[in-house]
C-alpha positions in Angstrom: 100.7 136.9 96.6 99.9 134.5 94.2 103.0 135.3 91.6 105.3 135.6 94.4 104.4 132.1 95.6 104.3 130.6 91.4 108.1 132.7 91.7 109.4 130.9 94.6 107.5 127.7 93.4 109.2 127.8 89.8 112.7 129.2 91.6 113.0 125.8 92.9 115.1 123.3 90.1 113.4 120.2 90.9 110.3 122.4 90.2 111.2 123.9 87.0 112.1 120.5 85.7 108.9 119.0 86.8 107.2 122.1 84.8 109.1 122.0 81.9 108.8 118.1 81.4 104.7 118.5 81.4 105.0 121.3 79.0 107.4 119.2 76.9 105.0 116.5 76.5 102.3 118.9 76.4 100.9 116.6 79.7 97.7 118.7 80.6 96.2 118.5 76.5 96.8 114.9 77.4 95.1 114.1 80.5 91.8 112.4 79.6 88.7 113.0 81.3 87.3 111.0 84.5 84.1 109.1 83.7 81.6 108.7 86.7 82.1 104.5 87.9 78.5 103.1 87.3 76.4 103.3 90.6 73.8 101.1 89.5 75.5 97.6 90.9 77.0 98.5 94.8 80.3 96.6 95.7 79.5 94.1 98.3 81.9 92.2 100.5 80.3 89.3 98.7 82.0 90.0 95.5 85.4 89.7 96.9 86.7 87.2 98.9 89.9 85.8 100.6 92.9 85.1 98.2 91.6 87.1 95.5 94.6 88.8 93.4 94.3 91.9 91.3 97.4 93.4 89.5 97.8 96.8 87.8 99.7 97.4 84.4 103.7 97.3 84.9 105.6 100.9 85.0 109.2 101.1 83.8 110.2 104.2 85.9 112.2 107.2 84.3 114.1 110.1 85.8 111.0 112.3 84.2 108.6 110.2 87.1 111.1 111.0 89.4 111.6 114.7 88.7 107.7 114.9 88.5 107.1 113.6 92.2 109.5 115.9 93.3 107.8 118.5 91.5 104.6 117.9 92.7 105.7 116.9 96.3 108.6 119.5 97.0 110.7 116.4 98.1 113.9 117.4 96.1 116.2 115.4 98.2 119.2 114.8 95.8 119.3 111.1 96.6 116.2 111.2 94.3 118.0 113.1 91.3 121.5 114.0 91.5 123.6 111.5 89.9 127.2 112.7 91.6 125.4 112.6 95.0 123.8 109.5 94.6 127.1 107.6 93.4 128.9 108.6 96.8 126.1 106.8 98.7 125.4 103.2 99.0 123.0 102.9 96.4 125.3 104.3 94.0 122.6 105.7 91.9 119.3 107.7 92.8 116.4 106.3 94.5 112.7 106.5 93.7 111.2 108.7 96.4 109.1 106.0 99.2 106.1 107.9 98.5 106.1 107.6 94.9 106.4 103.8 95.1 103.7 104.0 98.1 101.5 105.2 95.2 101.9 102.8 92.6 100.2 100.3 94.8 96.6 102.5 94.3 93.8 99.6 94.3 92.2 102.6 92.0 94.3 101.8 88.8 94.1 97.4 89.5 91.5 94.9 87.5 89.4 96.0 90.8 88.8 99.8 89.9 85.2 99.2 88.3 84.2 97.2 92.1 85.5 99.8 94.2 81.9 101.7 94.5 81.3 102.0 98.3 85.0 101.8 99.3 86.6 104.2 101.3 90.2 104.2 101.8 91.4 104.5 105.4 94.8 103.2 106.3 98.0 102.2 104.3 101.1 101.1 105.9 104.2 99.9 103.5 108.2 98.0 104.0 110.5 99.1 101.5 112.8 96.2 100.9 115.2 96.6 98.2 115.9 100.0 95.9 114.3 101.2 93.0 116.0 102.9 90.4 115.6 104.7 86.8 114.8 101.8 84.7 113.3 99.3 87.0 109.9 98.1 86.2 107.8 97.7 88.6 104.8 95.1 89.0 102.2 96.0 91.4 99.8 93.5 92.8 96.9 93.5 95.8 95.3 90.6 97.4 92.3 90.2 99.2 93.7 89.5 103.0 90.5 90.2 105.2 86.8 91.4 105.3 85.8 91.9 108.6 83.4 93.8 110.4 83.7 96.1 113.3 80.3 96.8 114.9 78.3 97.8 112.1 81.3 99.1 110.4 82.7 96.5 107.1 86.3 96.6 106.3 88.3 94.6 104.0 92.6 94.8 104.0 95.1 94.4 101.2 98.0 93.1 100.8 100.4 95.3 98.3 103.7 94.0 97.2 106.1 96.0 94.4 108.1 93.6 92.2 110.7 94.4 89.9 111.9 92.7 86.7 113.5 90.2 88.0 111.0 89.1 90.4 112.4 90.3 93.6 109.6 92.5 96.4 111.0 95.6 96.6 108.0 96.8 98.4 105.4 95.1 100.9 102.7 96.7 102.1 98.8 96.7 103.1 95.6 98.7 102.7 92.4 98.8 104.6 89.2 100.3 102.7 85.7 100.8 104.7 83.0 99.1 102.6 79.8 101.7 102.9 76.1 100.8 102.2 75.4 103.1 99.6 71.5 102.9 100.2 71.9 103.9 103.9 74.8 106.4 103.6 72.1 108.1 101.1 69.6 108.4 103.1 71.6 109.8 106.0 73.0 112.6 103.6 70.0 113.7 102.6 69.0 114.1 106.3 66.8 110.9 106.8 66.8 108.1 109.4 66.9 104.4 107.3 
């Protein structure tokens, strides 16, 4: 079963490209290993507050990020890659999939990645304002909107916003994390009342 699903999966162009491209640039050799985020310090509401902007490195987006997504998601939609279908639509050129710019707005890969310890991410909601294309850069950038709590439950929301190169939001957008007491949360795991 297995080779007739990686048979159908590779039969698939958008697929095949996706594969080939990580071969090309021999992607999995380059994928560097996760380090474990220190757990010594635990992220507190305190350490964040209202107003606070975090911004993660720029992305100038190619047809290869593009063909990947697709790979990886299945959404081969040829507004996302086929240049004669994409020129008879409005746009005039393909589009980055939604999803793909949905994910460029990860509060993971911001200035706030090492403060995240506790957080659990629980809702995203996004508006996708103006069109991305092949060569846009994008500029991602989160600020703190809201900590809040809801019974004994903390929460803190997001606001995300895409930018391109010339300065224009192309995406708008907001996440909400839970903020969990690690010390508690232990306890309870290992089967203990605190």
């Amino acid at each position: 079963m297995i080779d007739t699903l990686r048979e159908r999966e590779l039969s698939s162009p958008m697929i095949r490209l996706a594969h080939e491209y990580a071969a090309s640039r021999s992607f999995h050799s380059k994928l560097t290993t996760l380090t474990t985020l220190p757990h010594a310090r635990m992220t507190t509401e305190h350490e964040f507050a209202p107003g606070q902007v975090f911004t993660s490195p720029s992305k100038t987006l190619t047809d290869a990020h593009f063909l990947f997504f697709s790979g990886l998601t299945g959404d081969n939609h040829p507004i996302h890659y086929d240049v004669e279908y994409a020129k008879a639509t409005r746009f005039g050129k393909p589009l980055a999939h939604g999803l793909l710019l949905a994910s460029l707005t990860a509060l993971g890969a911001s200035e706030a990645s090492q403060r995240l310890n506790g957080f659990v991410f629980r809702e995203q909601g996004c508006h996708f304002l103006k069109p991305v294309t092949v060569g846009d850069t994008i500029h991602p950038r989160s600020v703190v909107e809201s900590i809040w709590n809801e019974g004994k439950r903390r929460f803190i929301r997001f606001a995300t916003t895409l930018t391109n190169q010339h300065g224009e939001a192309v995406v708008e957008g907001f996440h909400i994390y839970q903020i969990l007491d690690h010390g508690k949360d232990a306890g309870k795991r290992d089967g203990q009342q605190t």
